[in-house]
N, C-alpha and C positions, 0 to 999 in steps of 0.2 A: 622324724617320721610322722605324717600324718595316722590318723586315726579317722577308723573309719563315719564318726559321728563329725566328724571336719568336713571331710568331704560331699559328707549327703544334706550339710547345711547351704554347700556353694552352687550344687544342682538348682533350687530354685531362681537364682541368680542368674544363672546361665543361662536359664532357658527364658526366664525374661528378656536377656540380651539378643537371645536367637531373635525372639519374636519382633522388638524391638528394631531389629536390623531389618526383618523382613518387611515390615511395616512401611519402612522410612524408604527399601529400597522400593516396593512399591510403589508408595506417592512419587519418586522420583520419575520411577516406567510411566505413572500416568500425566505426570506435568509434561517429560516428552512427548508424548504421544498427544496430548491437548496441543502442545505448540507446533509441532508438523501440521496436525490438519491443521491448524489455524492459518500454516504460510501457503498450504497450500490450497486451501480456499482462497487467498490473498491473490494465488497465482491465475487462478482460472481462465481458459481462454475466454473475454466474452462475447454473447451470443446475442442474438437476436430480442428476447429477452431483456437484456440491459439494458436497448435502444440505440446499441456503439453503433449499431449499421443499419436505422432506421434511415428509410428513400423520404427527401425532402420533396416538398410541394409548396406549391404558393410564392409566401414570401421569403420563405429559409432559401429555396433555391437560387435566389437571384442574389442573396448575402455573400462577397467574396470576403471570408477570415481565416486570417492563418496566427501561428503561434511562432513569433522571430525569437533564436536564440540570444541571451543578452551574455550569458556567460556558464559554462560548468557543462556538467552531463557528460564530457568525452564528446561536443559536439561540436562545431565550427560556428563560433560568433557572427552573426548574422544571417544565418542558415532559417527558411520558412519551411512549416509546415502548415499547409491546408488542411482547413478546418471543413471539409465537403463531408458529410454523413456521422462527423465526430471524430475523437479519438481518444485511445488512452495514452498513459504519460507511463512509466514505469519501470525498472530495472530487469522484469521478464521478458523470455524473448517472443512473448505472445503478447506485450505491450503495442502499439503502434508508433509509438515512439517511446525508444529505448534509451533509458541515459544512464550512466555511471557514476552512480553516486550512492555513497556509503547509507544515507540515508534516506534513500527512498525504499521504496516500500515495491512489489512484485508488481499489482497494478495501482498506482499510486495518486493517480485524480485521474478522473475526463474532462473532457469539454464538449459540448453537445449541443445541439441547436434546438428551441424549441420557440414558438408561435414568435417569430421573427427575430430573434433573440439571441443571443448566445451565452452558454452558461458553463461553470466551470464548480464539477462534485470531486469534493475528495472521499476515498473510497474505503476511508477507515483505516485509512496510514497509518503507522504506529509513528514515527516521528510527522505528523501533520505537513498542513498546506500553509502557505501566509499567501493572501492576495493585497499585494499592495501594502503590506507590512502589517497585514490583519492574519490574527489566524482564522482560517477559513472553518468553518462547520458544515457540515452537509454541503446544500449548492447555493452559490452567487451570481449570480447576474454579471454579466462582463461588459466593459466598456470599452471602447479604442484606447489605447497606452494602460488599461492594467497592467501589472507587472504578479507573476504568476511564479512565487519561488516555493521549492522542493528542493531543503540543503543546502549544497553548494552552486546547484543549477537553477536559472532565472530564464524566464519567458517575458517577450512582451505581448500582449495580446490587439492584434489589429484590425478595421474593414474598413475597405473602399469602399 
C-alpha cells in the first residue's frame, strides 16, 4: 500500500509531465501551421504584381519562345509551350504549366521576358531548379537549347 507522503512526492513529477506534454504538443500545432502557410504562399495564384502577365512592347513582342518538353511532368515529349507574357511551371493547378512530379514545388519557377531577353526564376522551391546541370538561384538569363529541369521533368528552352 502506498502511503500517503509516496504519493504527494510523484505530484510534482506529474505535473511537469503534463506541462512538458503541452509544450511539445504546442510546438508541434505551430510547426504545422508554419508549414501550411508556407505551401500555401507557395501555391498563390500570381498576379499582376509578379509580372506573370506583364503586356510585352518593343522587342519582347516580336521574341517567339516556347519551353519543349524533353521528358517527365505527366507531359508528352516534345509538346511546346509559348513563352508569350511568361509562365509558371508547377504542380498547382493555378501553375500555367502543370506537371507531375513529386518534386516540384506548387509554383515552382517562371520564365519571363524582360528588355529583349528571356529569363527563367525559381520561386523558392524547396527541392530547387538545375539550368543546364547548374542549380539555379534566384533568376538566369536563358539561351536557345538551355535545358530547364525540376526532378524528374526536363525543358528545353527555344527562339526563333
Amino acid at each position: 500500500m502506498r502511503t500517503t507522503a509516496a504519493v504527494s512526492d510523484l505530484e510534482p513529477l506529474a505535473v511537469a509531465l503534463k506541462f512538458g506534454f503541452l509544450a511539445v504538443l504546442f510546438l508541434f500545432l505551430l510547426w504545422v501551421t508554419r508549414m501550411s502557410l508556407r505551401d500555401l504562399r507557395g501555391t498563390a495564384t500570381p498576379g499582376l504584381e509578379t509580372g506573370y502577365h506583364e503586356v510585352l512592347h518593343g522587342e519582347d513582342a516580336t521574341t517567339d519562345a516556347w519551353l519543349v518538353v524533353d521528358e517527365g511532368g505527366g507531359l508528352s515529349k516534345g509538346e511546346r509551350y509559348d513563352l508569350f507574357g511568361g509562365v509558371s511551371v508547377g504542380r498547382s493547378p493555378d501553375a500555367d504549366i502543370r506537371i507531375e512530379d513529386r518534386y516540384a514545388s506548387g509554383i515552382h519557377l517562371r520564365v519571363f521576358s524582360k528588355s529583349g531577353s528571356h529569363y527563367v526564376e525559381d520561386m523558392g522551391s524547396t527541392n530547387g531548379t538545375l539550368l543546364n546541370s547548374q542549380d539555379l538561384h534566384g533568376e538566369a538569363e536563358l539561351r536557345s537549347g538551355d535545358k530547364i529541369r525540376i526532378g524528374d521533368t526536363e525543358f528545353t528552352f527555344e527562339v526563333s
